[in-house]
N, C-alpha and C positions, 0 to 999 in steps of 0.2 A: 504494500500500500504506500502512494506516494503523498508526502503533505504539498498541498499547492504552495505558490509561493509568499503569497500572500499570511497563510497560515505560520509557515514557520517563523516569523519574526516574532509575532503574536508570541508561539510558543517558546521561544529562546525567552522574554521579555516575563513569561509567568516563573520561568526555572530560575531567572535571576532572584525575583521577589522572594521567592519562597526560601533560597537559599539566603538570601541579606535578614531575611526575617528569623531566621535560625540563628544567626552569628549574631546577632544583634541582642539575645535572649543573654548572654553571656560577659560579665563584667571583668576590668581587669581587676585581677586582686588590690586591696588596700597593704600600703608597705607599713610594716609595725612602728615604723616611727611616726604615722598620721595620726594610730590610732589610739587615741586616748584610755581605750580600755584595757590596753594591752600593760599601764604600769598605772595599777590604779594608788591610789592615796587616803589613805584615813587614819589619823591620830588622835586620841582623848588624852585631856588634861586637865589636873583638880587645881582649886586653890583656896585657901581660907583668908576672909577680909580679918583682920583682927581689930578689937573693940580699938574706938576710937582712933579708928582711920578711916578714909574715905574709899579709898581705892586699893585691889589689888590686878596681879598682871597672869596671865597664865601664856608661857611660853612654848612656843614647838619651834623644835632644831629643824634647819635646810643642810644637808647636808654637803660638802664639798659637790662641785660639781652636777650638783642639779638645778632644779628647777621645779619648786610645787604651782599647781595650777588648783586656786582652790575656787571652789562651783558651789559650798555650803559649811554653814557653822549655823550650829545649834547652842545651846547655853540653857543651863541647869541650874538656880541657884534654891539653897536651904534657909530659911533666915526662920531666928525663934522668932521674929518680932511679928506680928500684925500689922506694923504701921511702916513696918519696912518697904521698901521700893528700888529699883534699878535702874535709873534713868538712861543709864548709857552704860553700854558698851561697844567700844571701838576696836576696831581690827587693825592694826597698826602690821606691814611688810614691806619689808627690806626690798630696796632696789640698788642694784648696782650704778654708781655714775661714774666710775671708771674702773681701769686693773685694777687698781688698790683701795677701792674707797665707797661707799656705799650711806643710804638713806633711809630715814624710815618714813615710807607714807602713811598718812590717816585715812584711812579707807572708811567704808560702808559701816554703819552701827545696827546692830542687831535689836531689836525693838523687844522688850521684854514685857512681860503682864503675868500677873497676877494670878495662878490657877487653882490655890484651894490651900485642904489642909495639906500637911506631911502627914506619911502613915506615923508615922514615931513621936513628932512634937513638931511645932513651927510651920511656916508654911512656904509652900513652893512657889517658885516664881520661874519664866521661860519662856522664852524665843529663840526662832530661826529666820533664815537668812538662805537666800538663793543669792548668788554672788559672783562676777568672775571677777578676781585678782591673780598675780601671781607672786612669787618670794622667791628672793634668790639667793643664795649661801654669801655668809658674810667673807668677804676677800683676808680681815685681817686675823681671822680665827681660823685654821689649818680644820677644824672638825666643820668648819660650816657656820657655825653659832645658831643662836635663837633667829629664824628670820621670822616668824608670824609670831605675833604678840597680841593677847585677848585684852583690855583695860576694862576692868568691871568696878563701875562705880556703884555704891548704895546711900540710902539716905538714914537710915539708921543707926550711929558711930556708936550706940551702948550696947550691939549686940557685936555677935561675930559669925555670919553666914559664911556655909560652905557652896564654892561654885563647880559646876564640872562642864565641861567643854567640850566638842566632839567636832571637826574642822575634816571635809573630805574631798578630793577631787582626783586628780589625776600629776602624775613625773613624766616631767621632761630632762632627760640626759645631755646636757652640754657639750 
């Protein structure tokens, strides 16, 4: 059986389609250096305000040569008081502004309220945060240093609440 001529273009034109629609079903792989799930990132950190102070700090190390990419912080705090409050807490990381030398920014503040009793005594307070920042290892500290820094202030100075912290995202390898 012969295809007229007309026909065969036609049919060259369907076998291209159906092959381009094949190949096209098929992605190139992602390289693990894109993919952020590939070094993920999550560290918790406690700390206690003590009576008659305003503020404490909770620290997390960046280690030489990296890079944290953080996307979330949470914040936990215990206060016996009732009339206690948290106005602010500030995310404070480190950025490099040259080989040797480095900055701390004041980032985004995690908004806290109010949530009830403690199972035990006193009452909880807590917020989170969705957030892109990044932290970079401190240049004059060989391990890295503290690059993300939590600042939890309270309005309470005659108690002494405990805070816990929970900061997560993804490493980037330099």
């Amino acid at each position: 059986m012969r295809l007229t001529s007309a026909l065969r273009p036609a049919l060259v034109a369907a076998l291209a389609l159906v092959t381009g629609a094949a190949q096209a079903q098929f992605s190139s792989p992602m390289r693990n250096v894109e993919n952020p799930d590939r070094f993920p990132y999550m560290e918790r950190g406690q700390t206690t305000i003590n009576v008659n102070v305003v503020n404490n700090f909770i620290r997390f190390p960046t280690p030489a040569g990296k890079r944290y990419i953080i996307e979330y912080v949470s914040v936990s705090c215990t206060s016996p008081s009732a009339t206690d409050s948290f106005p602010q807490v500030i995310v404070q990381v480190a950025r490099l502004t040259g080989p040797t030398s480095a900055t701390f920014l004041q980032a985004n503040a995690v908004p806290m309220e109010r949530r009830g009793a403690a199972p035990f005594g006193g009452f909880i307070y807590a917020g989170s945060a969705n957030m892109k920042l990044y932290s970079d290892a401190l240049p004059f500290d060989p391990s890295g240093g503290d690059g993300i820094v939590l600042n939890i202030f309270h309005s309470d100075f005659s108690v002494s609440p405990t805070c816990t912290a929970l900061i997560s995202g993804h490493t980037l390898t330099l």
